[in-house]
C-alpha positions, 0 to 999 in steps of 0.5 A, a space after each residue: 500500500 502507499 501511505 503519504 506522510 508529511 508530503 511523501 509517498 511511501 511504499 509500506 509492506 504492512 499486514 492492513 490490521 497493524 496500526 498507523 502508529 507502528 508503520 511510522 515509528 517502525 516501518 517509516 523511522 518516524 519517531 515523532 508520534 509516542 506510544 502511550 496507552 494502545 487504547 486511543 485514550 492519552 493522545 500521545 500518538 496523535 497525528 492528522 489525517 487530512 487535517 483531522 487528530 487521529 490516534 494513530 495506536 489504535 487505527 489500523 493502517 488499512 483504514 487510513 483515507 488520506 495524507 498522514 501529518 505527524 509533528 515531524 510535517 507540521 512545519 511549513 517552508 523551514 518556519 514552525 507552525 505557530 502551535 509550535 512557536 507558541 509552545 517554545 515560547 510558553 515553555 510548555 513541555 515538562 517530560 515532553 513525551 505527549 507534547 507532539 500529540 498536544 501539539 497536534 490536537 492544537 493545530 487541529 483545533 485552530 484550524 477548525 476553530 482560529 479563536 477559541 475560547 476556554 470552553 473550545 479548547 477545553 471540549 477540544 483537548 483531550 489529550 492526556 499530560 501527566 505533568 499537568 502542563 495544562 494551563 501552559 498548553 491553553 495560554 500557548 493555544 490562546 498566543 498561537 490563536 492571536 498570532 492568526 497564523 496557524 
């Protein structure tokens, strides 16, 4: 099957049941997405399938429909994604290992939704950080939110 992933196409020989989540750390080296739970509960391993968060630990690679962004693509013309500088300017990672899923699931967000409010990204992040790093994560939304550039 071919799979497109941050703009290139790979040809990945791959059982259709084995989840997204293995064929882009294992098969493609793509070490951004994080194993967490298996269960598509922690959003460690969110990625976007055309524009959409995804949890890539428990969708099979079969059912893929459409191009695969992982943190990795998020940045565009060597210029981070405005989700991205936010996150460096808010200092928000702790342990780190959920922020590419939470750096995902907000650029998500803000396409969908270019200002939201606390309720908006409250319903919409539901991502899991054992840090608590979540009033970083909502100030870090908000700045990239008012940057308009997401």
């Amino acid at each position: 099957m071919t799979l497109k992933v941050n703009g290139t196409d790979h040809d990945v020989a791959a059982d259709p049941e084995m989840p997204l989540l293995w064929v882009l750390r294992d098969l493609l080296d793509i070490k951004g997405p994080k194993f967490g739970c298996g269960v598509a509960a922690c959003g460690a391993c969110t990625v976007l399938i055309d524009g959409q968060p995804v949890r890539s630990c428990s969708l099979p690679v079969g059912d893929v429909d459409g191009p695969v962004t992982t943190i990795e693509g998020l940045a565009q013309d060597g210029r981070l994604h405005a989700v991205q500088q936010a996150w460096i300017d808010h200092q928000v990672p702790q342990c780190g290992y959920c922020q590419s899923g939470q750096i995902m699931a907000a650029a998500a967000l803000l396409a969908e939704i270019p200002r939201p409010d606390d309720d908006a990204i409250d319903a919409w992040m539901d991502n899991l950080c054992r840090c608590g790093t979540y009033p970083k994560i909502k100030a870090a939304i908000k700045d990239a939110a008012a940057r308009g550039e997401s």
